[in-house]
C-alpha positions in Angstrom: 0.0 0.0 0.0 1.7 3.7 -0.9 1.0 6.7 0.3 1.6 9.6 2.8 2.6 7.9 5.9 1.0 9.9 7.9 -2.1 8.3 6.8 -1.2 5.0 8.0 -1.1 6.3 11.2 -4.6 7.4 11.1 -7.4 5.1 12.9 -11.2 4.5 10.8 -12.5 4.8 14.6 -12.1 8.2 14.3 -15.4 8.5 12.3 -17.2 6.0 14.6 -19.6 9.0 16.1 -20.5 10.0 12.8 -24.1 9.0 12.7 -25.1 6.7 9.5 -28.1 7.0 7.4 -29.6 3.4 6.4 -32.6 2.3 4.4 -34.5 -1.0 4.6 -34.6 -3.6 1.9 -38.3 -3.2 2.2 -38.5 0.7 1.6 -39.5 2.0 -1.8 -37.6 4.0 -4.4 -39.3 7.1 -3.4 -38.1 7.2 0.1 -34.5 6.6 -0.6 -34.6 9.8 -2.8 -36.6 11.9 -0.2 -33.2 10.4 2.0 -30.6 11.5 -0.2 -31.9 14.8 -0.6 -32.7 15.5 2.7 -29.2 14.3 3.8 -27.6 15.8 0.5 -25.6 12.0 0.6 -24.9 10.0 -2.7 -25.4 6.5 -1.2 -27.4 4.6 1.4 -26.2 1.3 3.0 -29.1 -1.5 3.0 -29.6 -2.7 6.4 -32.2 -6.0 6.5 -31.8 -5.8 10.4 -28.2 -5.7 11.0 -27.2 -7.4 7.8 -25.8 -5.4 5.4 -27.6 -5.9 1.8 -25.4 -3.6 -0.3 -25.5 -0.1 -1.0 -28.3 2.0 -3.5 -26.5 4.8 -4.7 -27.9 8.1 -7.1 -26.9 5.9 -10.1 -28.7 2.9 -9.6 -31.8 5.0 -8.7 -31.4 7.0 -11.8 -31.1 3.3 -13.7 -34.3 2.2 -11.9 -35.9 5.1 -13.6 -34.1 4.9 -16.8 -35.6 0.9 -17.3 -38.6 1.5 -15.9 -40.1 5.6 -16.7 -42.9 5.5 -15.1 -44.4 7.1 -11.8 -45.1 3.1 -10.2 -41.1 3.2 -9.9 -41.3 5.5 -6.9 -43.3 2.8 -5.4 -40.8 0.0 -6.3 -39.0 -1.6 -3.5 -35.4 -1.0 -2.9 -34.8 -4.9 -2.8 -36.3 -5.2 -6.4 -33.7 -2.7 -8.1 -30.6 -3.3 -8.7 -28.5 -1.9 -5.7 -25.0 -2.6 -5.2 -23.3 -5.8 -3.4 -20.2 -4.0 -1.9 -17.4 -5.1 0.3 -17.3 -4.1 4.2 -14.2 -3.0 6.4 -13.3 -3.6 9.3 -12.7 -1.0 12.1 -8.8 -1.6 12.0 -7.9 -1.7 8.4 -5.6 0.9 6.5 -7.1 4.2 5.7 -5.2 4.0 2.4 -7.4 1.0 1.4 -10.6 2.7 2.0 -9.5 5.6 0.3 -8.3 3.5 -2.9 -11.7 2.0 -3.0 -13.4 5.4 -2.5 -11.6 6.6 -5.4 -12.5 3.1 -7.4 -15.7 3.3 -7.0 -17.4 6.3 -5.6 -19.5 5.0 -3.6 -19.7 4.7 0.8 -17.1 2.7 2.6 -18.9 0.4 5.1 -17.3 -0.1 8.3 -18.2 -2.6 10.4 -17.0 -4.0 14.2 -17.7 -7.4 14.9 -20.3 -7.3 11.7 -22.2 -4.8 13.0 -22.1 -1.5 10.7 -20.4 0.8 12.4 -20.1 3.9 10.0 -20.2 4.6 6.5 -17.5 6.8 5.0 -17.7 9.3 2.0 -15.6 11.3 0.2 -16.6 14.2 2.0 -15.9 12.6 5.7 -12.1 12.8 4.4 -12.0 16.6 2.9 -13.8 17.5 6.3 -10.2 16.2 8.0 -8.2 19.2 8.2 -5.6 17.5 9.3 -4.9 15.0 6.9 -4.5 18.0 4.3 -1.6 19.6 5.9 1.0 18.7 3.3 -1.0 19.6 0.2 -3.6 22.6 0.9 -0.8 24.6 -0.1 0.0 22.8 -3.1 -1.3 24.7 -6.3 -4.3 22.1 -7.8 -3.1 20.6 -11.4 -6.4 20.8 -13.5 -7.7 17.4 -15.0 -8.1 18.5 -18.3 -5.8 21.3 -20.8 -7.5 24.4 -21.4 -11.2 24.6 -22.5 -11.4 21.3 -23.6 -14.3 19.8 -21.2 -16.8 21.7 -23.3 -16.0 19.7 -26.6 -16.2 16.7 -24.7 -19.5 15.4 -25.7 -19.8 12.6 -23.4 -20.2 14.9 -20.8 -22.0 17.6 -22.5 -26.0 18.5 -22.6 -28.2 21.5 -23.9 -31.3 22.8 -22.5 -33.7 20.9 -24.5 -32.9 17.7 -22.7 -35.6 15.8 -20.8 -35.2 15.0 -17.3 -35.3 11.1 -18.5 -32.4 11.8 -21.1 -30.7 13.3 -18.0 -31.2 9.7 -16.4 -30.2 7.6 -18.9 -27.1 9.7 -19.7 -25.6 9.3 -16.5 -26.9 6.4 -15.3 -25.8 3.9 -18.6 -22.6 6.2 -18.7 -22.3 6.0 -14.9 -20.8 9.9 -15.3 -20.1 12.1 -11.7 -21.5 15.4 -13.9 -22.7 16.7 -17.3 -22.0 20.2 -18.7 -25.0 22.1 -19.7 -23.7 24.1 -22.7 -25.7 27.0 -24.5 -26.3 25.1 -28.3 -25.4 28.7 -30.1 -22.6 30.2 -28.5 -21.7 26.6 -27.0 -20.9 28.7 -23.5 -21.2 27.0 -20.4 -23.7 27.5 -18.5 -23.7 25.2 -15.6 -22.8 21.8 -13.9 -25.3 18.8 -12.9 -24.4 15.9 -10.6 -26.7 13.0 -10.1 -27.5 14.1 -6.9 -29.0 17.2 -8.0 -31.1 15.1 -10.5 -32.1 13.2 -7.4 -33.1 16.5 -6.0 -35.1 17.6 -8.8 -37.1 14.2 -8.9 -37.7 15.1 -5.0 -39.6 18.7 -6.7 -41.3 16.9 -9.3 -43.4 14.7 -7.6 -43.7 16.6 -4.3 -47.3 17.2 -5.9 -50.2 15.1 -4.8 -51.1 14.5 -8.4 -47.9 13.2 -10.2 -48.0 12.3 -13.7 -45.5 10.6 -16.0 -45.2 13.7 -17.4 -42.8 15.1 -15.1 -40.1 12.2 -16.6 -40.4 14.1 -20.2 -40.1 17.9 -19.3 -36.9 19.3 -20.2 -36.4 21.0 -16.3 -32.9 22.1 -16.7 -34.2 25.8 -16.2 -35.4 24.8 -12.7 -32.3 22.6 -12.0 -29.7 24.2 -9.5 -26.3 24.7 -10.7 -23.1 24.5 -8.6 -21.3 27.8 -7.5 -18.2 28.8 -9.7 -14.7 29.4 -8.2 -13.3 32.1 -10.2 -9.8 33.0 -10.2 -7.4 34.5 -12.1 -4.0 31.6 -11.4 -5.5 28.3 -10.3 -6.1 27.9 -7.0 -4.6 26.1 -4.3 -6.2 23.1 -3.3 -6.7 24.8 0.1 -9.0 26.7 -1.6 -10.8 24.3 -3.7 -11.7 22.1 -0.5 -12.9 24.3 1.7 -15.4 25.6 -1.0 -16.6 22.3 -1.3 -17.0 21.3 2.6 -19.2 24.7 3.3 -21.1 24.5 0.8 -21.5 20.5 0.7 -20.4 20.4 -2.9 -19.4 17.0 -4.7 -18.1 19.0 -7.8 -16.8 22.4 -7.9 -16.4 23.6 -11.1 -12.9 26.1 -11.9 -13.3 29.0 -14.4 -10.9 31.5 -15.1 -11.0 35.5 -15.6 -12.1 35.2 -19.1 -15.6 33.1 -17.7 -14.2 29.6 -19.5 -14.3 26.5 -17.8 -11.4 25.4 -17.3 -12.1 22.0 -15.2 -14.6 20.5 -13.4 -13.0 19.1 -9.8 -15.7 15.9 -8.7 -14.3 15.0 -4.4 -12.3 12.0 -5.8 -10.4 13.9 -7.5 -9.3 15.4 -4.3 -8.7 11.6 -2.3 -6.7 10.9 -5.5 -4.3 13.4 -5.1 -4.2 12.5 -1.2 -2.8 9.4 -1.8 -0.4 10.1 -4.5 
């Protein structure tokens, strides 16, 4: 395992208070999204008791609604979609190996004493950790991508005419962190989406008592919240870039110089990655 060693130093029982959000293998589709945006969390471990099921994560919920567009799938049990079998860890294992499977797989780290779920760790538990950033807050933060280059990446990319359902099916068959929303015209930027806001914008849609499939088909990106820019006219030090994210409980934070370009578009694991290089 490589990596800072003062990491290996570092105990998983530090995040034992941190309290967990489950869901049961009985619950429906519709209250693990009223969950995740509530919490503003990505993933939710499975408890069936105190056995641990798996994990149902943004993705597979946006999958769930990709196969099956219609309003029944808020009503579909989490058991009958297909959530995540993931691995557990125990309370004494190497920080380094939950942090490599963070960045593998973005989804929670499970850890468990004695089989009993003790806590589940996200990205952001780690960026909260001042102290494990010591050595590299300072360090100036290496974009991902050369210039302006993201918006000509069309995986990534969607206009304003897209349905919410397109949304899902982008991401979800892609399993993508973001998508661009680009003006068709000019081809400017004009905001980021995660799946998580997706999540959030499924949570307004049928918040009404009369929901229709409709709501699946409307092209919503107007209503859609887009994440805060950090502007700046050198890139910033990572420092910077983290602490953005923590207060304002960001999972992307997109970078855009002086001249209002986007210049790259930082998800969390991009941050673990670089604290284990």
């Amino acid at each position: 395992m490589t990596g800072p060693t003062f990491l290996q130093e570092f105990s998983l029982k530090q995040f034992a208070n941190k309290n967990v959000i489950t869901i049961s293998p009985e619950s429906t589709v519709h209250d693990a999204i009223v969950l995740i945006n509530d919490f503003n969390i990505n993933c939710l471990p499975i408890l069936d008791g105190s056995a641990i099921d798996g994990i149902v994560d943004s993705i597979s919920i946006l999958a769930e609604f990709s196969k099956n567009p219609y309003v029944a799938t808020l009503y579909t049990k989490i058991k009958d979609i297909p959530f995540k079998k993931v691995p557990s860890f125990d309370e004494n294992d190497d920080i380094l190996k939950v942090l490599n499977y963070l960045i593998d797989t973005n989804l929670d780290a499970l850890i468990v004493s004695e089989n009993i779920l003790l806590v589940s760790i996200n990205p952001r538990d780690i960026l909260e950790k001042d102290f494990l950033w010591t050595t590299l807050d300072e360090r100036i933060y290496s974009p991902n991508s050369q210039g302006n280059l993201l918006i000509t990446d069309h995986e990534h990319t969607i206009s304003e005419d897209t349905s919410l359902l397109n949304l899902m099916m982008r991401i979800s068959k892609q399993n993508l962190n973001f998508l661009v929303l680009i003006e068709p015209d000019t081809k400017l930027w004009k905001g980021i989406l995660s799946p998580r806001e997706i999540i959030q914008e499924i949570v307004r849609m049928t918040a009404w008592s009369e929901t229709t499939e409709d709501f699946l088909y409307r092209k919503a990106l107007f209503t859609l919240p887009h994440h805060p820019n950090l502007y700046f006219s050198n890139m910033p030090k990572i420092k910077r870039i983290r602490q953005t994210m923590v207060i304002n409980e960001l999972s992307l934070m997109p970078l855009v110089n002086n001249d209002g370009e986007l210049v790259d578009v930082v998800h969390e694991i991009d941050l673990l990655r670089k604290l284990t290089e």
